[in-house]
C-alpha positions, -999 to +999 in steps of 0.1 A: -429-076-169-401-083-193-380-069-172-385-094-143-387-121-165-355-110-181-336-103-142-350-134-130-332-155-159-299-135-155-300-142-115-308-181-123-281-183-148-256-167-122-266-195-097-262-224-120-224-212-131-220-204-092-232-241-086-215-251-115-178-236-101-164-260-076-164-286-097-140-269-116-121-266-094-115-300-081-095-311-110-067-287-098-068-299-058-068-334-075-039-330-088-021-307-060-028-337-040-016-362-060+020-346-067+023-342-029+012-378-021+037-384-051+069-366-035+065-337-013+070-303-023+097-290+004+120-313+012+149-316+041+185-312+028+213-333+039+249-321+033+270-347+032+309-343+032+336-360+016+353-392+025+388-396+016+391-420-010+413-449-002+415-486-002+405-487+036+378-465+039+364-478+004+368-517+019+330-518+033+318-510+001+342-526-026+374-517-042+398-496-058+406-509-093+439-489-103+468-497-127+495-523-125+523-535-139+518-559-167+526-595-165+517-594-124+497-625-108+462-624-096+456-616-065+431-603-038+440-566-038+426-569-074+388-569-079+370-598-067+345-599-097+308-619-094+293-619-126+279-656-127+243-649-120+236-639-157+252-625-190+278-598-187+273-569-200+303-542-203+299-507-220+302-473-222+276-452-202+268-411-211+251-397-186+239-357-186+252-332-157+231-340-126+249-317-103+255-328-066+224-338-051+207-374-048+170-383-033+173-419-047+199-450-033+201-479-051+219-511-048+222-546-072+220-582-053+234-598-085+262-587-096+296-561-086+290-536-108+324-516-121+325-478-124+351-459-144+351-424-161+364-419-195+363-385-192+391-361-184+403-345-165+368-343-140+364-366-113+333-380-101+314-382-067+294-412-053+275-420-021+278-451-008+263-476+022+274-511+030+250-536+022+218-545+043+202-573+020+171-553+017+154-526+005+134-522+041+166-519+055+178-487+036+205-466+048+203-438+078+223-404+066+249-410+091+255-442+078+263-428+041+299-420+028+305-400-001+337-405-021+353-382-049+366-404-076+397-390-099+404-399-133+413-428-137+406-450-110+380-474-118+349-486-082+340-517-079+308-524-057+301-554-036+275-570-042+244-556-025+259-520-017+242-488-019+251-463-041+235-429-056+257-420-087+280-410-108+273-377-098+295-346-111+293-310-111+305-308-148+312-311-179+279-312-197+279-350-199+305-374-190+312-413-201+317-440-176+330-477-185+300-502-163+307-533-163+274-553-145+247-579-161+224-573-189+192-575-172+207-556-141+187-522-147+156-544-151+155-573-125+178-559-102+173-520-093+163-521-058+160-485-052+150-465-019+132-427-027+146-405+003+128-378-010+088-396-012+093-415+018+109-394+040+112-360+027+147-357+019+173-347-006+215-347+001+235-319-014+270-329-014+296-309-004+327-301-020+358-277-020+366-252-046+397-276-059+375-307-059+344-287-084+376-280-102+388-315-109 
């Protein structure tokens, strides 16, 4: 009798943790399902190639802020600065490696942000689209252009235009003069996600010379 009383409690008590098993197991799917709905797991790459980087192909995005000789007039191959719309805010930027791939495009409606790298001898890579006044209007992949910047030369954005960078292959960190407004990377990010809404991520592509610097 003891014996059935005993095997009948052990086969209950296997039921209840059998009942009891799927729900611990839906914390887990929970969260599968949220990091998918979040970004998904395989995404599409895009390689993009290099534009050359010169005053004319640069034109639909900004310009190329180089030396001159001291003592010469302002004029319009120089930047055309707008930094009215707020304070000014010019300083030096570390960023960490982050390698050659982008799934974000960004642009600011306020202000022509300048990009320079204090770093020697390394260059720098940026992607860039010409402005579309909107974040629902975010660049197509044929429509983005990818520039290698050397040391030295200094970007200057229009206002509105996309960009994903500075991106570089190497050093471990590099610094980068920015010149924009002091609320700019709080009131004025507008920022597409390639990789949430449409499952992408671009790989740039570059020669052995250009990794090089």
């Amino acid at each position: 009798m003891n014996k059935m009383k005993l095997h009948a409690s052990r086969a209950v008590s296997q039921r209840t943790l059998s009942a009891q098993r799927p729900f611990m197991l839906v914390r887990p799917r929970a969260q599968a399902t949220s990091a998918t709905n979040s970004e998904p797991q395989q995404l599409k790459q895009v390689k993009l190639k290099l534009t050359p980087f010169t005053p004319e192909n640069i034109k639909p995005f900004g310009q190329i802020i180089s030396s001159c000789e001291d003592g010469k007039l302002f004029d319009q191959d120089e930047a055309q600065l707008v930094l009215n719309q707020g304070t000014p805010r010019f300083y030096i930027m570390r960023l960490p490696l982050r390698g050659l791939t982008f799934r974000r495009i960004t642009y600011h409606a306020h202000v022509t942000q300048c990009l320079g790298s204090l770093t020697p001898p390394h260059p720098w890579y940026v992607a860039l689209a010409a402005p579309s006044g909107s974040v629902e209007r975010f660049p197509q992949p044929q429509e983005l252009r990818v520039f290698r910047i050397p040391f030295g030369a200094v970007l200057k954005l229009h206002l509105g235009t996309w960009h994903a960078g500075p991106l570089f292959p190497r050093p471990a960190h590099m610094d980068f003069l920015n010149l924009e407004l002091a609320d700019t990377n709080v009131t004025d990010h507008n920022t597409h996600d390639y990789a949430r809404q449409q499952g992408l991520e671009f790989v740039v592509v570059v020669d052995e010379e250009g990794e090089q610097g």
